[in-house]
C-alpha positions as CSV (number, residue, x, y, z in Angstrom):
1,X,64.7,-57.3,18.5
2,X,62.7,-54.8,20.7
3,X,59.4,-54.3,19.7
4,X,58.2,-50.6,20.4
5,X,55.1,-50.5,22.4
6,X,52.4,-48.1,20.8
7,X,50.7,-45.8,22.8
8,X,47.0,-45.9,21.7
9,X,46.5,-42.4,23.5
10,X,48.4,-40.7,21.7
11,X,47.2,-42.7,18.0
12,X,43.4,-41.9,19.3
13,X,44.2,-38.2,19.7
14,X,45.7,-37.9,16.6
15,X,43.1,-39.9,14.8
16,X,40.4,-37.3,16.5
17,X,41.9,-34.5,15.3
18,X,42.6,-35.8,11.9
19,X,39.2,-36.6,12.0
20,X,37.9,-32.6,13.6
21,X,40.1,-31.8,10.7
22,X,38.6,-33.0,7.8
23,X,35.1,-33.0,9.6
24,X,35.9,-28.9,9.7
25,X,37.0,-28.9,6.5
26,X,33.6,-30.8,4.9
27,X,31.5,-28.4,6.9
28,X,33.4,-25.0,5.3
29,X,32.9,-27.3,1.8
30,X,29.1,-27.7,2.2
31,X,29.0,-24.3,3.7
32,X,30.8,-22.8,0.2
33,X,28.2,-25.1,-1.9
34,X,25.5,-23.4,0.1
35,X,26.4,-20.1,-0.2
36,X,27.1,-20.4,-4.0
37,X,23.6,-22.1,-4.9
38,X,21.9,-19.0,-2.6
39,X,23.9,-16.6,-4.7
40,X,23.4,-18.6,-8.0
41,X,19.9,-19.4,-7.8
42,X,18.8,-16.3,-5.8
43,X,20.8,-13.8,-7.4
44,X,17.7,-12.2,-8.2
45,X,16.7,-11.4,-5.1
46,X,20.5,-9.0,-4.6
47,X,21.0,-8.1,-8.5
48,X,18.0,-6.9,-11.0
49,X,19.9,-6.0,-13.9
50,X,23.5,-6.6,-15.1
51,X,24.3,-3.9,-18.0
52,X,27.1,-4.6,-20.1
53,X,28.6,-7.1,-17.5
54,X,28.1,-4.4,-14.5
55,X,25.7,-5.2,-11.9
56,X,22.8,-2.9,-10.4
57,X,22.1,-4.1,-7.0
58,X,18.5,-4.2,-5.4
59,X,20.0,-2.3,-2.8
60,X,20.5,0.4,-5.3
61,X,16.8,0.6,-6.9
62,X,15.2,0.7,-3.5
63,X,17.4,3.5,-2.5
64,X,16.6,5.6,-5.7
65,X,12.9,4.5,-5.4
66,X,12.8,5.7,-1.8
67,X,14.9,9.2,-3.1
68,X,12.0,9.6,-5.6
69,X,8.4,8.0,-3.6
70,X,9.7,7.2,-0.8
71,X,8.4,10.8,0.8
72,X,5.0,10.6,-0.9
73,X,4.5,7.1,0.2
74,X,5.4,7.8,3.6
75,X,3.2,10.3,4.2
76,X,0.5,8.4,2.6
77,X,1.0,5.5,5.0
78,X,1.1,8.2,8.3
79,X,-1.9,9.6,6.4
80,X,-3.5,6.5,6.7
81,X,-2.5,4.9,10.3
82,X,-4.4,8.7,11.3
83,X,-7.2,8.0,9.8
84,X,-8.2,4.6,11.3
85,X,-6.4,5.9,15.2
86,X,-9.3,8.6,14.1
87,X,-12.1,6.1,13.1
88,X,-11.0,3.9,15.8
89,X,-11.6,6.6,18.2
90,X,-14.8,7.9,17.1
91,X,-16.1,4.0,16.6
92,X,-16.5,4.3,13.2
93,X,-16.7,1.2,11.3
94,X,-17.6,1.0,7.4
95,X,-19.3,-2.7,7.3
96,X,-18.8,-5.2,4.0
97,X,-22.3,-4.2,2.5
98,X,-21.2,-0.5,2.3
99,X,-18.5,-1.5,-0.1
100,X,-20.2,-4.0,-1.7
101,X,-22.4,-1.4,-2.6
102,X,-20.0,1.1,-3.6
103,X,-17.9,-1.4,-5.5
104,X,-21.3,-2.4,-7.6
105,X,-21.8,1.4,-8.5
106,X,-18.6,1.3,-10.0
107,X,-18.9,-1.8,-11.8
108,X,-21.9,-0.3,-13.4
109,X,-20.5,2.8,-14.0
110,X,-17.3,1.4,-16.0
111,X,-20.2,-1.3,-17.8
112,X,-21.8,1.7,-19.2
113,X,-18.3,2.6,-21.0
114,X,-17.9,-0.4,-22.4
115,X,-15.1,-1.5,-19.4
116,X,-14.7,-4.3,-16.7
117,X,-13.4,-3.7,-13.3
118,X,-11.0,-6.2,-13.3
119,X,-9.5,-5.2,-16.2
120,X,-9.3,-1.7,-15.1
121,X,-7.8,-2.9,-11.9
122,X,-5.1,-4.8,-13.8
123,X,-4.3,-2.2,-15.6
124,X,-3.7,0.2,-12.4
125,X,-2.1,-2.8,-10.6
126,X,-5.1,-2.7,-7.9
127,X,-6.8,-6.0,-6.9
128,X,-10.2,-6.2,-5.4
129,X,-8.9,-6.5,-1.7
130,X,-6.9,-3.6,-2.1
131,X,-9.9,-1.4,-4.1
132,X,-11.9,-2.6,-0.6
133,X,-9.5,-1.0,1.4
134,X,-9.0,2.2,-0.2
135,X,-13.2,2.5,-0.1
136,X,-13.1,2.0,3.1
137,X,-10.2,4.4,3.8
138,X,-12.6,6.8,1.9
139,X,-15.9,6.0,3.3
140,X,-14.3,6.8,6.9
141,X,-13.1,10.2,5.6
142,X,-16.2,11.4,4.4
143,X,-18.7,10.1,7.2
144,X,-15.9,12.7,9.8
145,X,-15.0,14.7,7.9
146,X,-18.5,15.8,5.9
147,X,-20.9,15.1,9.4
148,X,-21.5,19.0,9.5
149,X,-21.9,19.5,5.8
150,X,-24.9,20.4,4.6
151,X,-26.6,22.3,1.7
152,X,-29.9,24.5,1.8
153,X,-32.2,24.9,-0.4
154,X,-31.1,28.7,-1.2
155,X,-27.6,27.5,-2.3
156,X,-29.4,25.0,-4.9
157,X,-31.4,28.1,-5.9
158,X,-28.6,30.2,-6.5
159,X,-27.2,27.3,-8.8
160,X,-29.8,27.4,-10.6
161,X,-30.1,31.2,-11.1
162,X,-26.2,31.2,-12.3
163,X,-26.7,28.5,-14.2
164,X,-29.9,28.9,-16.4
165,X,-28.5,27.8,-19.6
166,X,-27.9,24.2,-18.6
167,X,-31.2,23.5,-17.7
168,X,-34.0,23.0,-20.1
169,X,-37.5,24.0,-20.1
170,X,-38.7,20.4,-19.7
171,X,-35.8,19.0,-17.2
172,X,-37.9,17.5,-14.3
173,X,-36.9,20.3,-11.5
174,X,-37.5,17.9,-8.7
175,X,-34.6,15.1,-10.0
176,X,-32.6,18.3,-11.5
177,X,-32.5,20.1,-7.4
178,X,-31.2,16.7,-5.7
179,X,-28.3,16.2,-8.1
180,X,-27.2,19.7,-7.5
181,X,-27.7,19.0,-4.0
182,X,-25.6,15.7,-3.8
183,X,-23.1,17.6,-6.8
184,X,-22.5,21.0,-3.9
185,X,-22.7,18.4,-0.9
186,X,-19.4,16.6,-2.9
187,X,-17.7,20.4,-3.7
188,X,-17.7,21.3,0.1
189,X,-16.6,17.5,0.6
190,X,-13.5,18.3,-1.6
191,X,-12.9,21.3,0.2
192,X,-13.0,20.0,4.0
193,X,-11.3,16.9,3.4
194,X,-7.7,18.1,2.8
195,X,-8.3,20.3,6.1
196,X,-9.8,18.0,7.9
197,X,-6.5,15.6,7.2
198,X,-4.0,18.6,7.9
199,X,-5.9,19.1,10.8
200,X,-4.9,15.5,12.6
201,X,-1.1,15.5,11.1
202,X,-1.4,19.0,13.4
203,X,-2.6,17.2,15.9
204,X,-0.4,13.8,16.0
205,X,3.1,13.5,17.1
206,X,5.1,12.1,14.4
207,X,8.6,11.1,14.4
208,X,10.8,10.4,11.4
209,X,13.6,8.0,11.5
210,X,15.0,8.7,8.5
């Protein structure tokens, strides 16, 4: 009897592609298992609601968010970036003790009413790092934006005149003149500011990608 002889070329290529095979095949398996814990256990992160078995994607609320904010908050952010280019420009800087100050007078303020800052922060969904940043946003404003406002003493008279009957006979005049000072200084603030920030979107070139 003649014994075939076996080519072990031929057996090893087969065994390496047997082997590419089921190697390929246990790669696509542990890809599958990956794929379907990412959707399982991060479904949250594509779906945030499923109403009576139909799915609203996350891709859906931040489109309808963007149709409804999305201008507002845009503008607030190009709003912003000018302001500091602006500060940044003019070497403005707001240092920590500013705010610190300015966040004090509102702790104060709300402890008067019976409120804590925190709390009130919560409640807006503000922390204390934001509320820093939107003072200092606001401090920057008014130091450009109100360096050539001033009051004189003939508009605080003329307060006075048209407003007799708010003052008593016993108010102390000199306290009574600098708070309608500061309160006239903070109407022609109101009034400038919005110009003042129309006047650098003007100025700017913005481009929308949108």
């Amino acid at each position: 009897m003649k014994i075939k002889k076996i080519n072990l070329t031929k057996v090893k290529s087969a065994v390496a592609t047997i082997f590419l095979k089921v190697k390929k095949r246990g790669f696509i398996f542990l890809v599958v298992i990956i794929l379907g814990a990412v959707l399982y256990y991060g479904k949250g992160l594509l779906i945030v609601a499923i109403v009576n078995g139909r799915p609203i994607s996350r891709l859906t609320l931040i489109n309808e968010l963007d149709k409804q904010a999305g201008k507002n908050t845009l503008d607030s952010l190009i709003t912003k970036a000018l302001i500091l280019q602006e500060a940044k420009k003019q070497k403005i800087e707001i240092s920590d003790d500013e705010v610190n100050k300015e966040i004090k007078q509102i702790e104060e303020n709300l402890a008067s009413q019976g409120q804590d800052l925190d709390q009130v922060l919560g409640i807006q969904g503000v922390n204390r790092d934001e509320l820093e940043k939107q003072i200092k946003i606001q401090k920057i404003v008014e130091r450009i934006a109100g360096q050539d406002i001033s009051v004189s003493d003939q508009e605080v008279d003329d307060y006075i005149e048209q407003n007799k009957e708010l003052f008593t006979e016993d108010a102390d005049m000199g306290e009574t003149r600098e708070n309608i000072k500061q309160q006239l200084e903070q109407q022609k603030m109101n009034e400038e500011i919005p110009l003042w920030i129309e006047s650098l979107r003007d100025k700017a070139s913005i481009h929308y990608f949108r």
